[in-house]
C-alpha positions as CSV (number, residue, x, y, z in Angstrom):
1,X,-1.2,-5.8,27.6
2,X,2.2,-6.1,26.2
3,X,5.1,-4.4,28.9
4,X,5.4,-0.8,28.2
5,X,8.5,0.6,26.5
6,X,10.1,4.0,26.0
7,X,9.3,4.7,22.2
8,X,10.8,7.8,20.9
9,X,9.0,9.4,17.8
10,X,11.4,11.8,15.3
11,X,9.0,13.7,13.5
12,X,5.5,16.2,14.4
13,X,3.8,15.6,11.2
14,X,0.8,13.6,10.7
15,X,2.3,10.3,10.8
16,X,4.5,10.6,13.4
17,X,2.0,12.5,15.8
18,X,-0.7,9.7,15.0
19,X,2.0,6.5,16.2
20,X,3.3,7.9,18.7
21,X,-0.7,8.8,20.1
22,X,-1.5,5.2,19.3
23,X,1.9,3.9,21.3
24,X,0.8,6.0,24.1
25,X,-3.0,4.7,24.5
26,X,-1.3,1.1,24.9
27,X,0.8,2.7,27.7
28,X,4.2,3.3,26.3
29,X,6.1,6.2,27.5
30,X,6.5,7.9,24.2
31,X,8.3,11.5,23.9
32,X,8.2,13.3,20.6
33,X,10.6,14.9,18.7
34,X,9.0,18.5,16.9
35,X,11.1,21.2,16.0
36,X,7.7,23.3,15.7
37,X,7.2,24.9,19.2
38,X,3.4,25.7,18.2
39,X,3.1,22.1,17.4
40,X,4.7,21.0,20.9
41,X,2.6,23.2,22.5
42,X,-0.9,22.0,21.2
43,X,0.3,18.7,22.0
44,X,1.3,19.1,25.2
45,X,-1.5,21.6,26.5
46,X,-4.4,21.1,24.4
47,X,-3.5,17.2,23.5
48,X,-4.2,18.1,19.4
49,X,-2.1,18.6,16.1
50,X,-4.5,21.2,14.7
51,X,-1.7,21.7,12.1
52,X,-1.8,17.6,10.7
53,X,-4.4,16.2,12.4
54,X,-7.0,18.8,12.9
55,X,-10.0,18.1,15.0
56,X,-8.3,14.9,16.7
57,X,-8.0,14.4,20.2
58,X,-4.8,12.5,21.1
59,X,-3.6,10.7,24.2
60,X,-3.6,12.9,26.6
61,X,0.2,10.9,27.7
62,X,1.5,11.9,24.6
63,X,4.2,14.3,25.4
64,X,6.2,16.1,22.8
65,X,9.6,18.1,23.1
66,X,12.0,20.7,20.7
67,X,14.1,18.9,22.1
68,X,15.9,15.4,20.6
69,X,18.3,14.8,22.9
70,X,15.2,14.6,25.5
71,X,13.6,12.2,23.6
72,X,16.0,10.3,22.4
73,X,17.3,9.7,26.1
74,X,17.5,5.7,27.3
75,X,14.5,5.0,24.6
76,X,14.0,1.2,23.5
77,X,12.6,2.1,19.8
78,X,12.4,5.2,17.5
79,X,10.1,5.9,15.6
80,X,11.8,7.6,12.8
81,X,8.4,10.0,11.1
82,X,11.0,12.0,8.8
83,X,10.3,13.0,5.3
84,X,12.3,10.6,2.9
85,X,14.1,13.6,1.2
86,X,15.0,14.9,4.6
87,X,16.0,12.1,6.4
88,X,19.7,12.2,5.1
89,X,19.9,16.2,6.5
90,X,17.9,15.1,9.8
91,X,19.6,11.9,10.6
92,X,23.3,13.1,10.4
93,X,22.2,15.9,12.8
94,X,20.9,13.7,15.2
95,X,23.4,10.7,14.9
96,X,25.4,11.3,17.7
97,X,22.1,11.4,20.2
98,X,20.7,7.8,18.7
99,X,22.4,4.6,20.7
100,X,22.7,2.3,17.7
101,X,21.6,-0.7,19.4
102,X,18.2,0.6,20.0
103,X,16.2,-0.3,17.1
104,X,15.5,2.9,14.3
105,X,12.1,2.0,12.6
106,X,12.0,3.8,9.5
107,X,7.9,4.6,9.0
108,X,9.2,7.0,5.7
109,X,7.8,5.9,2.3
110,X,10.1,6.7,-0.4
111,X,13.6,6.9,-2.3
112,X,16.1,9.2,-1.6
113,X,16.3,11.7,-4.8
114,X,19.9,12.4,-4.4
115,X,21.5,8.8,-3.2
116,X,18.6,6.7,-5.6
117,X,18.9,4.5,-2.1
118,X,16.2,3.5,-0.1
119,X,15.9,5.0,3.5
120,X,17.7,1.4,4.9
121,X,20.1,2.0,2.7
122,X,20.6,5.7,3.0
123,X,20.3,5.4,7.1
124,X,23.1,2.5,7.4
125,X,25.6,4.9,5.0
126,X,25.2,7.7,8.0
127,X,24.6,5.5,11.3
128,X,26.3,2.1,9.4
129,X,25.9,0.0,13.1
130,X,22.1,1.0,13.5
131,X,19.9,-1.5,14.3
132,X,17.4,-0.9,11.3
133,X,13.5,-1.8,11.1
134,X,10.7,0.0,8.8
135,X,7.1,0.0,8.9
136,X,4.4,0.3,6.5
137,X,1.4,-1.0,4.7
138,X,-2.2,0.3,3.8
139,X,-2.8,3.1,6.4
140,X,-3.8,6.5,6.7
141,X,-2.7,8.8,10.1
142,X,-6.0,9.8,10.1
143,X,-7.1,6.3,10.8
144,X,-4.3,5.7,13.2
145,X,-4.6,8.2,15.0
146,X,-8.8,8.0,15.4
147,X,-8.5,4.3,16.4
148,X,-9.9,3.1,13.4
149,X,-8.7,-0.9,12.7
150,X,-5.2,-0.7,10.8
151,X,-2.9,-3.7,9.6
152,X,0.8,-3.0,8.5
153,X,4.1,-4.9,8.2
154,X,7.1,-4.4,10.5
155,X,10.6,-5.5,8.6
156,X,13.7,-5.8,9.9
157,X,16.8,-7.8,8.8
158,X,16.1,-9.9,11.9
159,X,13.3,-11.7,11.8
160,X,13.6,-11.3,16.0
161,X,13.5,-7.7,16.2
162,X,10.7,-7.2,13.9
163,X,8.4,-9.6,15.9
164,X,9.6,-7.8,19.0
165,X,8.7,-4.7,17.2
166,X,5.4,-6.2,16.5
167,X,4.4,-7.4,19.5
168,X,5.2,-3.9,20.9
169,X,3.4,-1.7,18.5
170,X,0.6,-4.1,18.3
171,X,-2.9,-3.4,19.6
172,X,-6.8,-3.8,19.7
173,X,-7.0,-1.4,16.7
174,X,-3.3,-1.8,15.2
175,X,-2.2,-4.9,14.0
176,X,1.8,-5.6,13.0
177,X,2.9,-8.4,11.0
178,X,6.2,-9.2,11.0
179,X,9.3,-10.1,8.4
180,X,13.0,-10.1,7.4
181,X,12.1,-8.9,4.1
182,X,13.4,-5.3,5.0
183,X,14.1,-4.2,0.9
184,X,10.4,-5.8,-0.1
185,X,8.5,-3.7,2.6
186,X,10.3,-0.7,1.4
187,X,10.1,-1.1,-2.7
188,X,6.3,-1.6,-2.0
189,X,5.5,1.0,-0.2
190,X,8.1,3.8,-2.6
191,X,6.6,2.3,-6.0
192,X,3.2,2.7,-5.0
193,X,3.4,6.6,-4.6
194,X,4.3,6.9,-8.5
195,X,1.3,4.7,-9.4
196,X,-1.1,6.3,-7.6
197,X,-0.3,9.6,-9.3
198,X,-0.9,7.8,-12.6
199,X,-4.6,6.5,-11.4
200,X,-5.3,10.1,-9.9
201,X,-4.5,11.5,-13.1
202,X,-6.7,9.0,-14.9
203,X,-9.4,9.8,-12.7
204,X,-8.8,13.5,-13.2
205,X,-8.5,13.2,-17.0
206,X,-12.3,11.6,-16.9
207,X,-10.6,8.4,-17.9
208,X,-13.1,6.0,-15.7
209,X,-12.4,3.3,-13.6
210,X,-12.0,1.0,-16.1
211,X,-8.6,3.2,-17.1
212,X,-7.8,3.4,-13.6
213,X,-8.3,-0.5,-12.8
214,X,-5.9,-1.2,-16.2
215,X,-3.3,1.2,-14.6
216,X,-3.1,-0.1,-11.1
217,X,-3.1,-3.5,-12.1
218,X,-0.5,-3.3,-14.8
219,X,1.0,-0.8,-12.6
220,X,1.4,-3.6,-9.8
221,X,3.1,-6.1,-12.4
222,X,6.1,-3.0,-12.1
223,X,6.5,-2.9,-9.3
224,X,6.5,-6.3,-8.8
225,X,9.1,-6.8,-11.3
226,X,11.9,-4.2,-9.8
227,X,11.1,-5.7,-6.4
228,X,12.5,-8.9,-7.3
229,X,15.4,-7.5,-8.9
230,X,16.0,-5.9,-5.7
231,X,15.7,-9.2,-4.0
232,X,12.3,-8.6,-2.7
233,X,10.3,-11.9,-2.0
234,X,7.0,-12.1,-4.2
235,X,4.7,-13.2,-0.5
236,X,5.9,-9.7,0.6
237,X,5.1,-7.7,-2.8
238,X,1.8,-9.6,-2.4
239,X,1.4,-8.6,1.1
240,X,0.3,-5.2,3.1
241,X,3.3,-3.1,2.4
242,X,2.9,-4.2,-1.6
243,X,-0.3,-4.9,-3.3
244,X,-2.5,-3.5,-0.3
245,X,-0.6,-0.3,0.0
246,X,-0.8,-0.1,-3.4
247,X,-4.4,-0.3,-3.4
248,X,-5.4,1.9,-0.5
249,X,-2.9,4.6,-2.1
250,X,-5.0,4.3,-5.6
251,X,-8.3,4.6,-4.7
252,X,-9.2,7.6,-2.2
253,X,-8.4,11.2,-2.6
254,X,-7.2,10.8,1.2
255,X,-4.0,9.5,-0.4
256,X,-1.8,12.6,-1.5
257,X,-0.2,11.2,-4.6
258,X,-3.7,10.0,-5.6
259,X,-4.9,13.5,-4.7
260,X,-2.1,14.7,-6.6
261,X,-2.5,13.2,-9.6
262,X,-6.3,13.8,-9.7
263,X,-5.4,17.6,-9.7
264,X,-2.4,16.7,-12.3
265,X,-5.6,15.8,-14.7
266,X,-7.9,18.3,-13.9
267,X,-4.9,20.5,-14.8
268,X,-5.3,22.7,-11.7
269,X,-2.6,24.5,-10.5
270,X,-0.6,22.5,-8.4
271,X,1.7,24.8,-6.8
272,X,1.5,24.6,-2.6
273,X,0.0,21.7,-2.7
274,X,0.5,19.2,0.2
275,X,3.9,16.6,0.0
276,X,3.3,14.0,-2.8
277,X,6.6,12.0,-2.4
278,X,5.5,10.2,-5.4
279,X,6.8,13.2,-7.6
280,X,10.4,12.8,-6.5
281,X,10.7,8.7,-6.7
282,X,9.2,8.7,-9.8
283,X,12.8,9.5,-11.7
284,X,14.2,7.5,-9.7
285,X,12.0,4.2,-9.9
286,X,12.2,4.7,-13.9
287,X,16.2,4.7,-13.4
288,X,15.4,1.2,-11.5
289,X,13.5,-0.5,-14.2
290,X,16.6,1.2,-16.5
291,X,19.1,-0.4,-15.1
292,X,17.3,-3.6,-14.5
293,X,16.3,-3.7,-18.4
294,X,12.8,-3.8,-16.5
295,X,9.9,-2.5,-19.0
296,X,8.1,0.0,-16.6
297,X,5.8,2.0,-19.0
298,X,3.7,3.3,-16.7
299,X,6.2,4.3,-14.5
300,X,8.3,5.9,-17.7
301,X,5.0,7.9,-18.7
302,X,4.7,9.3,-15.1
303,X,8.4,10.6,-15.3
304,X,6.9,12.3,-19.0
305,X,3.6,13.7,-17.7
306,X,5.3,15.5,-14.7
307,X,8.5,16.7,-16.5
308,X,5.5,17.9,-19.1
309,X,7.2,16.3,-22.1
310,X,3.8,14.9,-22.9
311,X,0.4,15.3,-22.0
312,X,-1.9,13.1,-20.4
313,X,-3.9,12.2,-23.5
314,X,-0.6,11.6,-25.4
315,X,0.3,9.3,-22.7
316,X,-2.5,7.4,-22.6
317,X,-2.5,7.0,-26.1
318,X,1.1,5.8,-26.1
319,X,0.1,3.3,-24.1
320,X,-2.7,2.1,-26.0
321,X,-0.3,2.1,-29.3
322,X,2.6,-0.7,-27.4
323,X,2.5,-3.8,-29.2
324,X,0.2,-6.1,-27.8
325,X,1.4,-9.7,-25.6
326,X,0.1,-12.0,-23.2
327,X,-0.2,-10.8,-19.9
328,X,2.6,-11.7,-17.2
């Protein structure tokens, strides 16, 4: 086994509880950061997130604290399990605890709604000496956190920290691959939330699969397109963090913008239901394309459907209607 390290983990939500249970089975000293107390407590005593992760036992070395400045104390990563649209608030509360030669591994998927940055981006502007990573690709916390075999990517601007990142998080039932493609890992895995809401909804329209193969594929070309614009490399668009994130987030109602979008079709009532960060980069990935001069239809009619400026029929059919070229 690898050495063990002291991995702090910002964040009591699924995602976060589920890393920091799978760091702690591999024997890492991992504290985490919950401003829930109930949540602290059912770690701690009962070794469960009945809140997230109901009916999942976690590693019993797991420990969780309300308090950061315990966690974050002589760590050698974070885990940094914040929401994307509250990582801004969160972060410049917490800067003065986080040593900014200890790596930050951003595990967020998403665009910040006020900035239009992504989370690397947005982090360096409040901490700018951080040591920045981000990890993502196909995975569910569900899956992490149950042991079941998971492969993402691990960026960072050094190619050295994100293998030592790798090598750490790495496991019998979580794999890490590593890169320096730090702005590809993170356009893949914000894009893919707004196209998953657009296969959802085809679903839940009673489009067929044949709709929803037509939108994820064309959907990919997208995202593809503003990731190189953004300097992402095509390998890592191609890769876990791009096309198989994409296509895990677009094909099981375990993904909540997939989820989301189903009920979007259905026409269901969608107030309360769970996060979809999906709905808030959508705006701002049309903006991308914009300012690119990147055709993004899909992306455009997602923006439409969910400001309701047109239904999901109409959309559908406005897609159908564009002029017809050869496929790039």
């Amino acid at each position: 086994m690898n050495s063990a390290h002291n991995i702090a983990v910002l964040g009591g939500g699924a995602w976060g509880t589920a890393l920091g249970s799978m760091a702690a089975q591999k024997g890492h000293r991992v504290r985490l950061y919950a401003r829930d107390p109930a949540i602290v407590e059912s770690i701690n005593t009962h070794h469960r997130n009945e809140a997230y992760l109901p009916g999942i036992d976690l590693s019993p070395s797991l420990i969780a604290s309300p308090q950061a400045s315990d966690v974050l104390a002589d760590c050698d990563f974070i885990l940094c399990v914040i929401p994307a649209q509250a990582m801004a608030g969160a972060l410049q509360e917490l800067q003065a605890l986080i040593a900014a030669s200890v790596p930050l591994i951003i595990c967020a998927k998403g665009i910040d709604r006020q900035s239009g940055l992504l989370m690397s981006s947005l982090v360096r502007k409040i901490i700018p000496d951080q040591v920045l990573a981000a990890l993502s690709g196909p995975s569910f916390a569900s899956d992490v956190a149950r042991g079941l075999p998971t492969a993402v990517t691990v960026a960072a601007e050094s190619q050295t920290v994100a293998d030592r990142i790798a090598l750490a998080l790495s496991g019998p039932t979580f794999r890490c691959y590593s890169t320096d493609d730090l702005v590809g890992v993170e356009i893949g895995g914000s894009l893919k939330n707004v196209l998953a809401i657009a296969a959802g909804a085809a679903i839940g329209r009673g489009f067929g699969a044949s709709a929803q193969a037509a939108l994820v594929t064309r959907g990919f070309v997208e995202l593809r397109r503003i990731g190189q614009a953004l300097g992402a490399r095509p390998e890592t668009i191609m890769g876990l963090s791009g096309l198989g994130d994409l296509l895990l987030s677009c094909s099981t109602a375990q993904s909540r913008n997939y989820s989301y979008g189903i009920a979007l079709g259905r026409g269901e009532d969608l107030t309360g239901r769970p996060l979809a960060e999906g709905v808030a980069t959508a705006v701002i990935a049309a903006e991308l394309a914009a300012r690119h001069n990147i055709e993004a239809p899909i992306i455009e009619t997602v923006v439409r459907i969910l400001d309701r400026s047109i239904t999901i029929d109409e959309a559908v059919e406005a897609l159908l209607a564009r002029p017809l070229k050869n496929e790039d």
